[in-house]
Structures are given as C-alpha cells and as structure tokens.
N, CA, C and O atoms as a DFTB+ gen file, in Angstrom:
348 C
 N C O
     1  1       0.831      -1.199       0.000
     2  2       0.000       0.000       0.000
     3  2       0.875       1.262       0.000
     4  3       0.573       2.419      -0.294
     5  1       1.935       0.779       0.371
     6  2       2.907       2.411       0.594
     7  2       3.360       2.626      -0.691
     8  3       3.299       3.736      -1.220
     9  1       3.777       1.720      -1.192
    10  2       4.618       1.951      -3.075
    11  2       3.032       2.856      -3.597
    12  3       3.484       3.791      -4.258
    13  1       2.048       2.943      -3.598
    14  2       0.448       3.590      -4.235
    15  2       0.927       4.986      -3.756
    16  3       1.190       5.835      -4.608
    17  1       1.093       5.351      -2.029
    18  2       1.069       6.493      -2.003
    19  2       2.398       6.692      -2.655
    20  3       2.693       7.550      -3.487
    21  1       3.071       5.858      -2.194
    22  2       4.461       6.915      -2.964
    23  2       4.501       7.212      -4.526
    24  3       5.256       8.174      -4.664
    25  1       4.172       6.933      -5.365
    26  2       3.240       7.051      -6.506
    27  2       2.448       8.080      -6.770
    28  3       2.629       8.766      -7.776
    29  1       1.191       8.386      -5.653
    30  2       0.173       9.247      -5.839
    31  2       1.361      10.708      -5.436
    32  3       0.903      11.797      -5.780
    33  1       2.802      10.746      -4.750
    34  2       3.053      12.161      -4.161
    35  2       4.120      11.883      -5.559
    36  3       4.163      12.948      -6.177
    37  1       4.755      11.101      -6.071
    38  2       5.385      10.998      -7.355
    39  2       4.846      11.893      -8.550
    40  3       5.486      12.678      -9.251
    41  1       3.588      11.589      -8.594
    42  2       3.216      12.299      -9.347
    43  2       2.383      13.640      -9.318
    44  3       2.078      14.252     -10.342
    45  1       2.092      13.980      -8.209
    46  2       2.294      15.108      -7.596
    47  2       3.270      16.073      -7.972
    48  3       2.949      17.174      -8.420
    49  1       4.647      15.646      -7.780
    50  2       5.855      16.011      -8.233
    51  2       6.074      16.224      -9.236
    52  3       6.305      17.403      -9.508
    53  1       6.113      15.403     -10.114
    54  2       5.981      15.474     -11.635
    55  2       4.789      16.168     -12.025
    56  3       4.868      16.467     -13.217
    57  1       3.832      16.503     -11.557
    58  2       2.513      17.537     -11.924
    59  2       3.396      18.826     -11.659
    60  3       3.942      19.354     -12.627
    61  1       3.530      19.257     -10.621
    62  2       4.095      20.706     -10.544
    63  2       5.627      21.211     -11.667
    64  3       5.862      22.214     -12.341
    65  1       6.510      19.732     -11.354
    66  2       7.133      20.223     -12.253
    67  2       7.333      20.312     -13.798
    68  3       8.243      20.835     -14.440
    69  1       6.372      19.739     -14.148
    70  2       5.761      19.864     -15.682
    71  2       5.091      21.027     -15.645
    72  3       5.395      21.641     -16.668
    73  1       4.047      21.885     -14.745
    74  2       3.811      23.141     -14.667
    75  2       4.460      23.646     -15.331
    76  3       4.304      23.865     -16.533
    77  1       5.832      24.088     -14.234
    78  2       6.735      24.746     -14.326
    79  2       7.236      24.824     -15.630
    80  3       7.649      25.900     -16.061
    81  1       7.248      23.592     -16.450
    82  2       8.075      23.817     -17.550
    83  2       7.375      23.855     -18.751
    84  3       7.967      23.845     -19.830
    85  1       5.938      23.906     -18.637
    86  2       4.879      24.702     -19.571
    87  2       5.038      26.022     -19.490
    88  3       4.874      26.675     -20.520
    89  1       5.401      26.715     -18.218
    90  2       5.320      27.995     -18.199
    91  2       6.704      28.873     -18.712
    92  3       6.737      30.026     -19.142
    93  1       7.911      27.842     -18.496
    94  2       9.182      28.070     -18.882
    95  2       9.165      28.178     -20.322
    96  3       9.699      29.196     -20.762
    97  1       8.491      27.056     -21.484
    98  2       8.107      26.878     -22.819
    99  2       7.672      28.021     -23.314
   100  3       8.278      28.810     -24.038
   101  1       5.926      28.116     -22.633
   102  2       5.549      29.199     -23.133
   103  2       5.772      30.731     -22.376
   104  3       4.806      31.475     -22.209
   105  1       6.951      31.056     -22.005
   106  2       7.623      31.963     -22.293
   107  2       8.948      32.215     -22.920
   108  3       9.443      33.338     -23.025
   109  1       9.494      31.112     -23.331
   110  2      10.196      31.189     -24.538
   111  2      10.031      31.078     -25.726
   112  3      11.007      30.911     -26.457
   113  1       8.305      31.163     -26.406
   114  2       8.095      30.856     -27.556
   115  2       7.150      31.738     -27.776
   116  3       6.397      31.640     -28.745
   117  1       7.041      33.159     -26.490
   118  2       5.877      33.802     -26.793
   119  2       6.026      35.053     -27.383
   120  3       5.049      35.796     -27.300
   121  1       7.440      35.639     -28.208
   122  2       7.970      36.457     -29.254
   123  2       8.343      36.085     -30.893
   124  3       8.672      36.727     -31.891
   125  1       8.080      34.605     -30.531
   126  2       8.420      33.686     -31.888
   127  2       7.124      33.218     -32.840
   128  3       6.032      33.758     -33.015
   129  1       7.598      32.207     -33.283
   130  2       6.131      31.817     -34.251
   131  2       5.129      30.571     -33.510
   132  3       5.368      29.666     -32.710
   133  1       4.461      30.827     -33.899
   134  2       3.427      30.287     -32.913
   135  2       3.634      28.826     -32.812
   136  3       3.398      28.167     -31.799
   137  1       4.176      28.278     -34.136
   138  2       4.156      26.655     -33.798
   139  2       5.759      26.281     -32.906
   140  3       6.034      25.097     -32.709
   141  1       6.765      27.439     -32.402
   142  2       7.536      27.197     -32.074
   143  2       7.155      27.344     -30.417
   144  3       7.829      26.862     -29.506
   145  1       5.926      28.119     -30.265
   146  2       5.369      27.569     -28.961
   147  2       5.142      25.625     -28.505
   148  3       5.273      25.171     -27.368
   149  1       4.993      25.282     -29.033
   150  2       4.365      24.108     -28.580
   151  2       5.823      23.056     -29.181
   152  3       5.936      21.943     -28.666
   153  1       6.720      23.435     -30.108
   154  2       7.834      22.407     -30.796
   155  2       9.226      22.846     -29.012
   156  3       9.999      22.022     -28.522
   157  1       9.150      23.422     -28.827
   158  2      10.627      23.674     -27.885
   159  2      10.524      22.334     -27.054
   160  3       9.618      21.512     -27.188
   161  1      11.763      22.218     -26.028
   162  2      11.461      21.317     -25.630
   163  2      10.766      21.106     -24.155
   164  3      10.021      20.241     -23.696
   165  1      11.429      22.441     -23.571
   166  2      10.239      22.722     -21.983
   167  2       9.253      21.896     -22.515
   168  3       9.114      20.749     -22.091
   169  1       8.448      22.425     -23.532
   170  2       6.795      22.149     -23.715
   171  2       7.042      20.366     -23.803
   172  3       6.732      19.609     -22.883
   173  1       7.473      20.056     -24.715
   174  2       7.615      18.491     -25.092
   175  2       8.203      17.509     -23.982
   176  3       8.110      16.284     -23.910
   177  1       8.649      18.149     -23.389
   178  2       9.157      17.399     -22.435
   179  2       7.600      17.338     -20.836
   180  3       7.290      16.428     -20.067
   181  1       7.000      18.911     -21.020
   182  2       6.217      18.966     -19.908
   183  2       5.083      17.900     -20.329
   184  3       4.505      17.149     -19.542
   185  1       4.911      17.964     -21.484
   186  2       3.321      17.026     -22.194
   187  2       4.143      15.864     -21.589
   188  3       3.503      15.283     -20.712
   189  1       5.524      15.299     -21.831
   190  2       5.327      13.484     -21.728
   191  2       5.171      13.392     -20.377
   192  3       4.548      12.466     -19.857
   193  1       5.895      14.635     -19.517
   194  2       5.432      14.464     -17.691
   195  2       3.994      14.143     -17.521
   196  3       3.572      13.386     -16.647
   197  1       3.296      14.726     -18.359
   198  2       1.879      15.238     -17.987
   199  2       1.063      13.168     -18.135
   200  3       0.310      12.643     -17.315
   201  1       1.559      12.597     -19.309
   202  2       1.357      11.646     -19.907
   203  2       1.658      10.334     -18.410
   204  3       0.808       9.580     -17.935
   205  1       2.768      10.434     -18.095
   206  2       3.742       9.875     -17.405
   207  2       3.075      10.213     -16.170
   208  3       2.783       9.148     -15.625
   209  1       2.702      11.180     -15.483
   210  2       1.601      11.541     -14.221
   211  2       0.225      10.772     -14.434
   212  3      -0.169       9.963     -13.594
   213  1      -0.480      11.053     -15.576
   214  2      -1.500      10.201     -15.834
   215  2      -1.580       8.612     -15.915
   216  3      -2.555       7.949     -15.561
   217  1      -0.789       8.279     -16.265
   218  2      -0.128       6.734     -16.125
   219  2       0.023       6.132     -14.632
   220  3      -0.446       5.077     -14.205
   221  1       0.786       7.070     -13.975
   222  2       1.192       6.910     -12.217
   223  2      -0.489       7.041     -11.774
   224  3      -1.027       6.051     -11.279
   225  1      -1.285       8.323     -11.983
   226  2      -2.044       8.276     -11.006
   227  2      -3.432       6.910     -11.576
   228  3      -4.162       6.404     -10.724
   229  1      -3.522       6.611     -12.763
   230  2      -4.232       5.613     -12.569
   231  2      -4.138       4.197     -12.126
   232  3      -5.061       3.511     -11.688
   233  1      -2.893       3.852     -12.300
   234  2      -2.197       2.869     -11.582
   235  2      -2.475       3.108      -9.864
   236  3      -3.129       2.391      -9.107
   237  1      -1.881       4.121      -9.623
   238  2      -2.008       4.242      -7.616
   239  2      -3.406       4.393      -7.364
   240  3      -3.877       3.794      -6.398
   241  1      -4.227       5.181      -8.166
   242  2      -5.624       5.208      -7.500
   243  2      -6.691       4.041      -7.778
   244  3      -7.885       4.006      -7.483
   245  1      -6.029       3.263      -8.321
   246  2      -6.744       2.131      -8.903
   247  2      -6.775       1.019      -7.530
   248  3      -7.613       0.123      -7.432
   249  1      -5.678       1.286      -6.506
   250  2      -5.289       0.732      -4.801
   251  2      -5.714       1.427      -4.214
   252  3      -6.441       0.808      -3.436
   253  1      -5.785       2.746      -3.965
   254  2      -5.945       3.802      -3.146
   255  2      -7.701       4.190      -3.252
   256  3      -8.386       4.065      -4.267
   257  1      -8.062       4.573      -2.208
   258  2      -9.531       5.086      -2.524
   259  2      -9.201       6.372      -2.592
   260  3      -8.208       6.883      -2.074
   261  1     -10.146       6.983      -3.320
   262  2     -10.076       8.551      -3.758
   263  2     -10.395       9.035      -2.544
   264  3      -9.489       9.753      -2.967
   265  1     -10.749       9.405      -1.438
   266  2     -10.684      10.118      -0.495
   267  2      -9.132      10.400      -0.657
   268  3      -8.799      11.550      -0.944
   269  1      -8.264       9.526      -0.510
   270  2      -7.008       9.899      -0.029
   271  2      -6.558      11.077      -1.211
   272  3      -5.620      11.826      -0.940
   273  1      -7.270      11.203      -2.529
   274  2      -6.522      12.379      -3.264
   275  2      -7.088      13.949      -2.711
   276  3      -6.806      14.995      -3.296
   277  1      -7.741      13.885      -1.754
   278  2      -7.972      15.372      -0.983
   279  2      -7.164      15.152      -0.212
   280  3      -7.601      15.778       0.753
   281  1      -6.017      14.584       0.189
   282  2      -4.794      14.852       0.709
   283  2      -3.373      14.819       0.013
   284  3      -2.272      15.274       0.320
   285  1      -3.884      14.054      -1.102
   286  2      -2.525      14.519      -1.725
   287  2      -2.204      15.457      -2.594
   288  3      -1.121      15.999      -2.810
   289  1      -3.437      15.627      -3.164
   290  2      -3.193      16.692      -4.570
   291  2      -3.222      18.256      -4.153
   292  3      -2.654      19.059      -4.893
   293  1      -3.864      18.693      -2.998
   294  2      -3.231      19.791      -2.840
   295  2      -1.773      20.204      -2.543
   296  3      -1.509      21.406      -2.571
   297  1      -0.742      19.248      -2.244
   298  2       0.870      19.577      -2.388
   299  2       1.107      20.079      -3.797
   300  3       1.871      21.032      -3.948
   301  1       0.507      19.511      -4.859
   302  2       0.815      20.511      -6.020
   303  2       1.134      21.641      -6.041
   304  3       2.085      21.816      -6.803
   305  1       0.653      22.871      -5.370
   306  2       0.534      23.818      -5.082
   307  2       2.014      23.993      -4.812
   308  3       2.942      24.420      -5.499
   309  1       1.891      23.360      -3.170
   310  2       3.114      23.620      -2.769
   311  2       4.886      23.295      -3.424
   312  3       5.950      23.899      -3.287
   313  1       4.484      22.068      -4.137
   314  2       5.257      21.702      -4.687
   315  2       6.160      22.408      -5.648
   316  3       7.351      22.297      -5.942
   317  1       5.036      23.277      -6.087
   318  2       5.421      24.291      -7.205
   319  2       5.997      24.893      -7.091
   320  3       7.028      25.106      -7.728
   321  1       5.462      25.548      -6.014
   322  2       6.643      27.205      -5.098
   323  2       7.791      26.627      -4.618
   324  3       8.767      27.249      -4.198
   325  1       7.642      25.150      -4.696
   326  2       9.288      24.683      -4.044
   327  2      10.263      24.908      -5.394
   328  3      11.222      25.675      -5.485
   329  1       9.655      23.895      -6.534
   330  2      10.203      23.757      -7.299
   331  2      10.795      25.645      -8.647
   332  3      11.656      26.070      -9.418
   333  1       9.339      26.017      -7.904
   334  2       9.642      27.916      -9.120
   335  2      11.098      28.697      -8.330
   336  3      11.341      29.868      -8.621
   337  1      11.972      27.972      -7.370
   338  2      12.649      28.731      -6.626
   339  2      14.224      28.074      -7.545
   340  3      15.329      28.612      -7.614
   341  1      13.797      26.873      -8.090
   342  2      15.030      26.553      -8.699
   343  2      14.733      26.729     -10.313
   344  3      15.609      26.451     -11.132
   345  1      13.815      27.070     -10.593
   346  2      13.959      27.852     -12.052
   347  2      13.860      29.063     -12.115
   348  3      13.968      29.636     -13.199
C-alpha cells in the first residue's frame, strides 16, 4: 500500500514540475512563431510528464480510494513554489 502512495506524491511532483516547464516553454516561444510555442522542448518534455503523471495516477488510485486524493493533490501547489525557486 505504501509503493500507491508513494506514486500518488510521485506524481504530484511530476505535476508541478511539468507546470513549471509549460510555463518556462511558453515563455520562450511567446515572441516567436506560434508553432515554435508548442515544438521547444520545456513544452515536449512537460506534455510526456503530464502523460507519465496520468499513467502513475491511474495505476495508484486504482489501490488507493479517492478520499485519499484530498490529501494529496493539494501539495501541487506547494510543490510548485518549491520547485519555481530553482527555475
């Protein structure tokens, strides 16, 4: 049962920091041409996180009862402001 949560805060992790690097993308592609918004690699790299989170959380919540994601998914948040301090 512990490998699920560690999983459900895994991807937690990987949620915020794929944020981060949507927002890193699209501000490096937002003076350029529009399809070079979405080709860089911040962006390409944040979509396969995003892919790769979706994968984790149906796997862990598939063990886990959803009550427990009103405790985990608000660290996103926090996670973020951890992680916006090293970009």
């Amino acid at each position: 049962m512990f490998s699920y949560y560690l999983m459900a805060y895994l991807a937690v992790a990987l949620t915020a920091m794929s944020q981060l690097l949507l927002k890193k993308g699209a501000d490096r592609g937002k003076y350029g041409h529009p399809v070079k918004l979405f080709l860089n690699p911040f962006t390409a790299i944040a979509y396969a996180l995003f892919f790769i989170v979706t994968l984790l959380n149906l796997y862990a919540y598939k063990m886990l009862p959803l009550k427990c994601a009103v405790v985990v998914l608000p660290f996103t948040i926090s996670w973020s402001g951890y992680y916006h301090s090293f970009f």
